[in-house]
N, C-alpha and C positions, 0 to 999 in steps of 0.2 A: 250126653244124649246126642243122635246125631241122626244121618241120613243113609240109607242103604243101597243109596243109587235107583237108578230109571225113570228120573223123573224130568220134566223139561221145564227147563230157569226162563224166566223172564227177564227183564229189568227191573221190577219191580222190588226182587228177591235173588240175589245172585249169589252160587254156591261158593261155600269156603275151599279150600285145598288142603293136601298133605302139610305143606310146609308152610300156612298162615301163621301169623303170630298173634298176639293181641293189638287187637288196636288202641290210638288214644282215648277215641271216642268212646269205648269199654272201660277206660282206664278213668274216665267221667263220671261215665255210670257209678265205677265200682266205689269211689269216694262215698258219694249218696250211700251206699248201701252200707258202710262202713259207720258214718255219723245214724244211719238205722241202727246199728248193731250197738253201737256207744248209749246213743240218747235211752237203749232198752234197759244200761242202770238207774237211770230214775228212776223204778217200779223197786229196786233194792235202797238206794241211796238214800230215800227218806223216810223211809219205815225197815231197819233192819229187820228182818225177823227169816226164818226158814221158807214160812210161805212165801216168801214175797223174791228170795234168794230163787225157789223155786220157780213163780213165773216170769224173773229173770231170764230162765234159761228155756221154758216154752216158747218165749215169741221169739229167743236167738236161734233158736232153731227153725220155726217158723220162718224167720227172715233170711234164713240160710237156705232153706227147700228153695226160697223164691229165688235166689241171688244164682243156685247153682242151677237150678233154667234155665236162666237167663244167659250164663256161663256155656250149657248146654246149645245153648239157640246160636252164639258166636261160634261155636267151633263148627256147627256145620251151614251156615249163612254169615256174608260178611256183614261185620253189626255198621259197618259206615257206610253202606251201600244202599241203592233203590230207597224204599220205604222204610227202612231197617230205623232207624236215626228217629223217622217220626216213632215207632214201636215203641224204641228206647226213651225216647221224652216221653212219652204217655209214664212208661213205667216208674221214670224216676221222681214222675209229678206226683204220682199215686205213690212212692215209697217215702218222699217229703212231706205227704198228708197223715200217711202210715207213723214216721215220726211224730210230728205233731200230736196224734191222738193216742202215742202210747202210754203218757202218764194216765190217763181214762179207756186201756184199753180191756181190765178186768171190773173198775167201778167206774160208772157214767160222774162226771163232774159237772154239777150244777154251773149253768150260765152257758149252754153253748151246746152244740148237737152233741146227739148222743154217742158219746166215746167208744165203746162195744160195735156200736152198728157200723159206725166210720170205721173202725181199726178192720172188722173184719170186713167190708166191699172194697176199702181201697187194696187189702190182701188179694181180696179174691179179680179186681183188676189188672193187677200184677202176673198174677197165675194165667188169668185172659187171655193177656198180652202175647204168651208165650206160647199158647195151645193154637191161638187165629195163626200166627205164622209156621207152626208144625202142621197145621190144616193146610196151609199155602206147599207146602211142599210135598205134601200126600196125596194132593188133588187129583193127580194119575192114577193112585194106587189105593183099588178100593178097598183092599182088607187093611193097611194102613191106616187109611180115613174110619174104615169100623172100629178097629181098636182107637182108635185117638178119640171118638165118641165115649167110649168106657171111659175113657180117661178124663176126659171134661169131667164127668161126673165127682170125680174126686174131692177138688176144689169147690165143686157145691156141695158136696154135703160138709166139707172141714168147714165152709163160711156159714151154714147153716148150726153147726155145733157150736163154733162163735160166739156167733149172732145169742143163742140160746144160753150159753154161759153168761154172758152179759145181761141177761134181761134179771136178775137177782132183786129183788127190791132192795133200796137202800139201808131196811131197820134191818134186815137180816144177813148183809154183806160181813157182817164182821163173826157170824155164829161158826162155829166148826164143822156144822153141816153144811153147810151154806160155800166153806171155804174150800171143802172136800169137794162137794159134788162140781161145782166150778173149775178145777184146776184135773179133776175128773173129765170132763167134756173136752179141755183144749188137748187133754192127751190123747183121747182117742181121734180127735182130729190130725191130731199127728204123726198118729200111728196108721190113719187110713192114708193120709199124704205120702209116708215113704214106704212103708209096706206095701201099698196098692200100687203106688209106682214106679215101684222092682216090677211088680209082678204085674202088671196092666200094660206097663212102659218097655218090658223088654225087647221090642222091635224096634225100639227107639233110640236104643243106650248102645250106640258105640261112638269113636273118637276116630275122626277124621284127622284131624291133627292134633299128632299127641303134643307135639311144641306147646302149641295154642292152651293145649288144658293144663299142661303145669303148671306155663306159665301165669296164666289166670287164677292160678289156688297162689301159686308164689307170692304173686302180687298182691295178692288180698291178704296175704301173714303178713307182707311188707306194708299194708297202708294200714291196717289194724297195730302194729310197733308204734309208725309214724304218730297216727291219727292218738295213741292213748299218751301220747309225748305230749301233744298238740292239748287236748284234755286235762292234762293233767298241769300243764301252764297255764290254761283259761279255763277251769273250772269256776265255779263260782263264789270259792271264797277266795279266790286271786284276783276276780275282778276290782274288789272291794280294797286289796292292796296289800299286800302280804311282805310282814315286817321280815327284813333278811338277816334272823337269829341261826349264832350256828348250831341249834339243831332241825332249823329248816336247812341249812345248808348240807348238813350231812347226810341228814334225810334225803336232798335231792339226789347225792351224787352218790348214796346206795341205790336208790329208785334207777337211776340211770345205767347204771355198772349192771342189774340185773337185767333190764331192757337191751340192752346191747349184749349178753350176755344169749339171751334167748334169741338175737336176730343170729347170732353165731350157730349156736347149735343145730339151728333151722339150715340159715345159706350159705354156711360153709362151704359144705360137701353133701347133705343131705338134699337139697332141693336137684341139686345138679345129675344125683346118682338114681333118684327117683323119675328124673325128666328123660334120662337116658335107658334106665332101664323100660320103661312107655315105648321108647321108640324101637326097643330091641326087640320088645315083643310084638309078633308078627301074627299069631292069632287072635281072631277078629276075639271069639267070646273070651280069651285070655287076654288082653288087652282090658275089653271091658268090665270085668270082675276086679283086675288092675285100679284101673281109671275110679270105679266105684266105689270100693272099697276104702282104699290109701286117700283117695283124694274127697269126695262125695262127703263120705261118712268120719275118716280118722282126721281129716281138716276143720270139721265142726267143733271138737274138743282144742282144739289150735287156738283158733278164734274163741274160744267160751273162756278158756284161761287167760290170755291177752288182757280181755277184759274185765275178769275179775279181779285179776294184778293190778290193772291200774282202778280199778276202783276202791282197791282197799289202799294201795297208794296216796292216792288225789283225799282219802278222809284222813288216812294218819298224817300226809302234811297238812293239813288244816289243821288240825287240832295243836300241829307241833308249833303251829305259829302262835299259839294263842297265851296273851300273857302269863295267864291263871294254868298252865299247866306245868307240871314239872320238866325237869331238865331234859329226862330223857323221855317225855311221854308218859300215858298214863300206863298200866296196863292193858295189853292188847285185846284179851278178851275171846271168848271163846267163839264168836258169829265173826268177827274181823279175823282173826287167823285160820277160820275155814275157807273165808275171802282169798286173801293175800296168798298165804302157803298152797292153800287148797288151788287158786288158782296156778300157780306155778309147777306145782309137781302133775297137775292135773294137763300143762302143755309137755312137760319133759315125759310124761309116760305114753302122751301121745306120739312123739317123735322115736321113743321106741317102739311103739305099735305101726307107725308109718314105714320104718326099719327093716320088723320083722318080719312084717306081708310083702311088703314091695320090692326087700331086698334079702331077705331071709337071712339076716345079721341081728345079732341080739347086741344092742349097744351098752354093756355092761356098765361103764360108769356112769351115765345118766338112768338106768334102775335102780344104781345103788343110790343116786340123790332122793330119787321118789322115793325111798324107802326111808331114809334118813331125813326126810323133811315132813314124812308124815309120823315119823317116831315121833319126833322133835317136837311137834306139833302143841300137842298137849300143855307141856312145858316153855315154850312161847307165849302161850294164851296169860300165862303169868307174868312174864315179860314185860319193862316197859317197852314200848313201841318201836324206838327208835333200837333199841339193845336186839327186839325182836326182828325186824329188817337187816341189821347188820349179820344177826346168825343165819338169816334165808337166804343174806346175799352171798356170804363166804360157804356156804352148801353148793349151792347154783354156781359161780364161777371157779370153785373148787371141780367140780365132776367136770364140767365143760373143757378147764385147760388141762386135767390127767387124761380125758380121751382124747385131744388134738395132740400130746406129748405123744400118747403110747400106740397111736397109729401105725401102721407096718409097712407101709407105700403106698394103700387104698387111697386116702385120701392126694397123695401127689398124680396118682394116674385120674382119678377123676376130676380133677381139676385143671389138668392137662388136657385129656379127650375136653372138656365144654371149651379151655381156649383153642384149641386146636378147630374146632366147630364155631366158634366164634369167628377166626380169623377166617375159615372159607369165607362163612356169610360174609365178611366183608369185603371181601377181594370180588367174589361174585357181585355185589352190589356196586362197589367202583368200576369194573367192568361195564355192565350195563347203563351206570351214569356217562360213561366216556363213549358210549355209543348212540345215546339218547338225548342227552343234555348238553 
């Protein structure tokens, strides 16, 4: 989302440009938003079950509407500049509270404020945050400022469905009416958040600098790898001291080979060809359909597999450290391999989906993994654990190095064009240091 020009900056708020990049101060934020996104497998990790799989991926979404605002808000105001920095701290106190209260963010847990009420005002804080300074830059333009009115709206009635999903009484939280009509409410909150805000926001959605919004979704695939690496060493049965058997050992160094595996696929040539193709496109509403589509909406399934990967990861090493289990683990299990596999084919079909729209190339070997990882699937769940990772891992870097082998020059010209673009920026920047400093 962005700005459509005519409006006059103060210092309080001072406009981004064509060729902004991200800042660190964004790059602050987006950690926070990141351990939001993580901390949201608790609500899976300690009651597996479907339901719970499922409002896993409600409040990832949730927290992805907020994150891509906020994303939004950088690319057409600098986020380190004027007041920008206070905005950002408001937000990232309200997304660390947002944390906090997401283990009680579907049932209130006795001993402490109410977990529903907190998860959805510190949301709707967040949302705030972003709308007062799209107000600040609309301030000239009254049929902007009317539409951003509708648009507030939004956010209260999603914190108001909430709010209301949470009010369940305790004896009846666990009935299947009870778990339907709940997880009923946050979906249409969700569906009023990005449907109404296609269609409410569209004065709002374009991309001032395309640099800035790649690189912003880029970053965010890249600290969601890191951050589930990070996770997946301090989890909480590593705290406790995790004996170094080698079927933890194997287990790691498949976990890893797969993670490095998926950072490949992504920043290879993909992030780079998708960032260039943004800048190639020169019309404003083909741009933003661009921008929304590929990045907005086909980056949320990016991030939703990341972390399902490593959450079924971080359980099958725990269990593999554990005396009493067999050599190879137990079997895998049919909710853990929806996890694991589910979340891995569930990134690689994204990354052909970001492909096909954005660059209109079908990436044959990475379809044919999803397709072979969800065959396979089945027959894994019978699987011990560690036999079942090593078959998801030799799938996964199988498809990965047949498409970097059977590339045709695409991948050497786009990696050529980004250093080629890298080295101006640099030269231009030594430049201007040796005239300034």
């Amino acid at each position: 989302m962005g700005n459509g020009g005519g409006t006059r900056w103060s210092r309080a708020v001072r406009p981004g440009a064509p060729g902004s990049r991200t800042t660190r101060l964004e790059l602050f934020y987006d950690l926070v938003f990141v351990l939001a996104f993580l901390s949201d497998t608790s609500l899976t990790a300690t009651h597996p079950s479907p339901a719970n799989l499922y409002r896993f991926l409600l409040v990832l979404a949730l927290l992805w509407w907020c994150w891509t605002g906020f994303a939004g808000l950088g690319n057409v105001v600098r986020a380190d500049q004027g007041v920008l920095p206070l905005v950002g701290f408001v937000t990232i106190a309200a997304t660390f509270l947002l944390v906090l209260s997401t283990p009680g963010a579907f049932a209130d847990i006795p001993g402490g404020l109410h977990g529903p009420v907190v998860f959805a005002l510190c949301y709707f804080v967040i949302r705030a945050a972003q709308l007062v300074v799209f107000g600040w830059v609309a301030r000239d333009d009254p049929d902007r400022r009317r539409r951003l009115l509708w648009l507030a709206l939004l956010p209260v009635v999603a914190t108001a469905l909430l709010i209301t999903a949470g009010t369940v009484p305790p004896r009846m939280a666990d009935r299947p009416t009870a778990i339907a009509l709940q997880l009923a409410l946050w979906t249409v909150a969700l569906l009023i958040e990005y449907v109404g805000g296609v269609i409410l926001g569209r004065p709002w959605w374009a991309v001032l600098s395309a640099g800035h919004w790649a690189e912003r979704h880029a970053l965010m695939v890249l600290i969601a790898l890191g951050e589930s690496i990070i996770a997946l060493g301090l989890g909480p049965k590593f705290l406790s001291g995790l004996p170094l058997t080698v079927p933890v050992v194997i287990g790691a160094v498949l976990g890893i080979a797969v993670v490095a595996v998926l950072w490949w696929a992504y920043f290879d040539t993909l992030a780079f060809a998708l960032e260039q193709k943004l800048h190639q496109t020169r019309d404003l509403d083909a741009r933003v359909r661009l921008a929304r589509d590929v990045y907005t909406y086909l980056h949320l399934p990016l991030i939703a597999g990341i972390i399902s990967f490593a959450l079924g990861l971080k359980d099958l090493l725990g269990e593999a450290a554990q005396p009493d289990t067999p050599a190879w683990g137990l079997p895998l299990g049919g909710f853990w391999v929806s996890v694991l596999y589910g979340g891995v084919a569930l990134y690689l079909l994204s990354l052909a989906a970001c492909a096909l729209v954005g660059l209109r190339t079908v990436r044959w070997p990475v379809l044919v993994a999803v397709v072979a990882i969800v065959a396979v699937a089945p027959l894994a769940a019978l699987l011990p654990e560690l036999i079942a990772l090593a078959v998801l891992a030799a799938l996964t870097v199988t498809a990965v190095v047949v498409e970097t082998l059977s590339e045709d020059g695409r991948r050497r010209q786009i990696r050529q064009l980004a250093l080629e673009e890298q080295l101006a920026a640099e030269e231009e920047q030594s430049r201007w240091r040796q005239r300034h400093l």
